[in-house]
C-alpha positions as CSV (number, residue, x, y, z in Angstrom):
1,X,0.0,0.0,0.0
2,X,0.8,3.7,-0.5
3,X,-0.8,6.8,0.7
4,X,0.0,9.7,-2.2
5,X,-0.4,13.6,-0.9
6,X,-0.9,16.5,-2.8
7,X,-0.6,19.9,-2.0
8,X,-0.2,23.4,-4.1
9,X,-3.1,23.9,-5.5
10,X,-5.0,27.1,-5.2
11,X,-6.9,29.9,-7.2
12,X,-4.2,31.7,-10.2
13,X,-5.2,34.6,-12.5
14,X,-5.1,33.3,-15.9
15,X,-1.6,33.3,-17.2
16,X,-0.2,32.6,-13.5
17,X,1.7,29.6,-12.4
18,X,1.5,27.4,-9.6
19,X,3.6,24.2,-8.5
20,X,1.7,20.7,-7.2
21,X,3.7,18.6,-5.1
22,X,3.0,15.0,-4.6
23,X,4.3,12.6,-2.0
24,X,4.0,8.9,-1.1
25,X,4.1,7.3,1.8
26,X,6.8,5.6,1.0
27,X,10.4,6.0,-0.9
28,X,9.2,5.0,-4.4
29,X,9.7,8.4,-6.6
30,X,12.5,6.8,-8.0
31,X,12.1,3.5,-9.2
32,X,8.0,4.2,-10.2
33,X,6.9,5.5,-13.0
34,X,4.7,8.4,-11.8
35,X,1.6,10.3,-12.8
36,X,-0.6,13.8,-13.0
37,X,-4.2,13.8,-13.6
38,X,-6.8,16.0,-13.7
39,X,-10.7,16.3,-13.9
40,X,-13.0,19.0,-14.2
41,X,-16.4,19.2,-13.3
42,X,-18.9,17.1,-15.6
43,X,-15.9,15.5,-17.5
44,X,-13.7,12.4,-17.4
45,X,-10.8,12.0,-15.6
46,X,-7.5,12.7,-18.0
47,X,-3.9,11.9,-17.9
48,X,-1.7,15.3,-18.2
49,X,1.3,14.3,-17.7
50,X,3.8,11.2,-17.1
51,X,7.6,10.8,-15.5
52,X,8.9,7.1,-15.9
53,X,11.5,5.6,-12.8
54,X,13.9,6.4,-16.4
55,X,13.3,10.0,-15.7
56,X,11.0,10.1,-19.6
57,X,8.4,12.5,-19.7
58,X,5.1,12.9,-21.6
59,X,2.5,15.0,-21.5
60,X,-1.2,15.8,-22.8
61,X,-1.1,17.6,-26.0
62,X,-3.0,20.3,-24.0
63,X,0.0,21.5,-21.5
64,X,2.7,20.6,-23.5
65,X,5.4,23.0,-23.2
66,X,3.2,25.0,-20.7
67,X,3.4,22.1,-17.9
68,X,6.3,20.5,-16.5
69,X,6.9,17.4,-14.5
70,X,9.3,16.8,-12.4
71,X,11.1,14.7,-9.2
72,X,13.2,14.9,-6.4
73,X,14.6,11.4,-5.5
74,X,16.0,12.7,-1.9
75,X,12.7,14.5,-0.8
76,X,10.7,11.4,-2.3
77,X,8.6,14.0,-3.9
78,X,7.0,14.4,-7.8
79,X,6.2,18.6,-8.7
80,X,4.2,19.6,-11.7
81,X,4.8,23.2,-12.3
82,X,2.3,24.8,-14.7
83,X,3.1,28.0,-16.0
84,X,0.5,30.2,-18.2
85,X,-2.8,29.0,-16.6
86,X,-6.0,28.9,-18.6
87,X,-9.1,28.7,-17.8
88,X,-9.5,25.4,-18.9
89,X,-7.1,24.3,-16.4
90,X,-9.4,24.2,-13.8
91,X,-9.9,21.1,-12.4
92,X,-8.8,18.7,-9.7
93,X,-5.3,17.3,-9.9
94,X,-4.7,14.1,-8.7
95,X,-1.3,11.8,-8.6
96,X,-0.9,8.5,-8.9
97,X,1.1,5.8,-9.4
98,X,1.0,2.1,-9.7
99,X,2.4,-1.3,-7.2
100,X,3.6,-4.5,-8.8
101,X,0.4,-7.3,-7.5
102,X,-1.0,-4.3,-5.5
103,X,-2.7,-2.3,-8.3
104,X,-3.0,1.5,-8.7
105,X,-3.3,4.1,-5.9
106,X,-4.7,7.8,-6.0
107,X,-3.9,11.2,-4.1
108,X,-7.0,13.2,-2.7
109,X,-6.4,15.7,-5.2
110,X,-6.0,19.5,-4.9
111,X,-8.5,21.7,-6.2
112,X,-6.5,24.3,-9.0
113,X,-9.0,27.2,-10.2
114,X,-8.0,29.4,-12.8
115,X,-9.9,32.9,-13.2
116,X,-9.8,34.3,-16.4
């Protein structure tokens, strides 16, 4: 098992930035392959952006080079800064990750609202 934490989320002025942090319960930022999600209200949940235990990254076609995703092995702790906020970026952000024979695990998510 694995308990993931979010935090940084917050209300930005379109064209802002914030930074989400994530971190597990347990040491695994390095050797997992880790993920941002988001949903907004009435729509499905959708992957934004991806950072293999290589250190690869990928990212939805809609934050590509506004988004980036990021880790710190020693503080055991995935970032997703997101520069030039829309208003479409509002939504709840979630991380999560996946454990060999356990199965996948989610964050609570943080609430981001952009105001345009």
């Amino acid at each position: 098992q694995v308990q993931l934490v979010e935090s940084g989320g917050g209300l930005v002025q379109a064209g802002g930035s914030l930074r989400l942090s994530c971190v597990p319960s347990r040491s695994i930022i390095s050797i997992n392959d880790m993920r941002w999600y988001r949903q907004a209200p009435g729509k499905p949940r959708e992957l934004v952006a991806t950072i293999t235990s290589g250190g690869s990254t990928n990212y939805a076609d809609s934050v590509q080079g506004r988004f980036t995703i990021s880790r710190d092995n020693a503080k055991n702790t995935m970032y997703l800064q997101m520069n030039s906020l829309k208003s479409e970026d509002t939504a709840v952000y979630y991380c999560y990750t996946q454990l060999a024979r356990l199965g996948g695990f989610w964050g609570q998510g943080t609430q981001v609202t952009v105001s345009s």
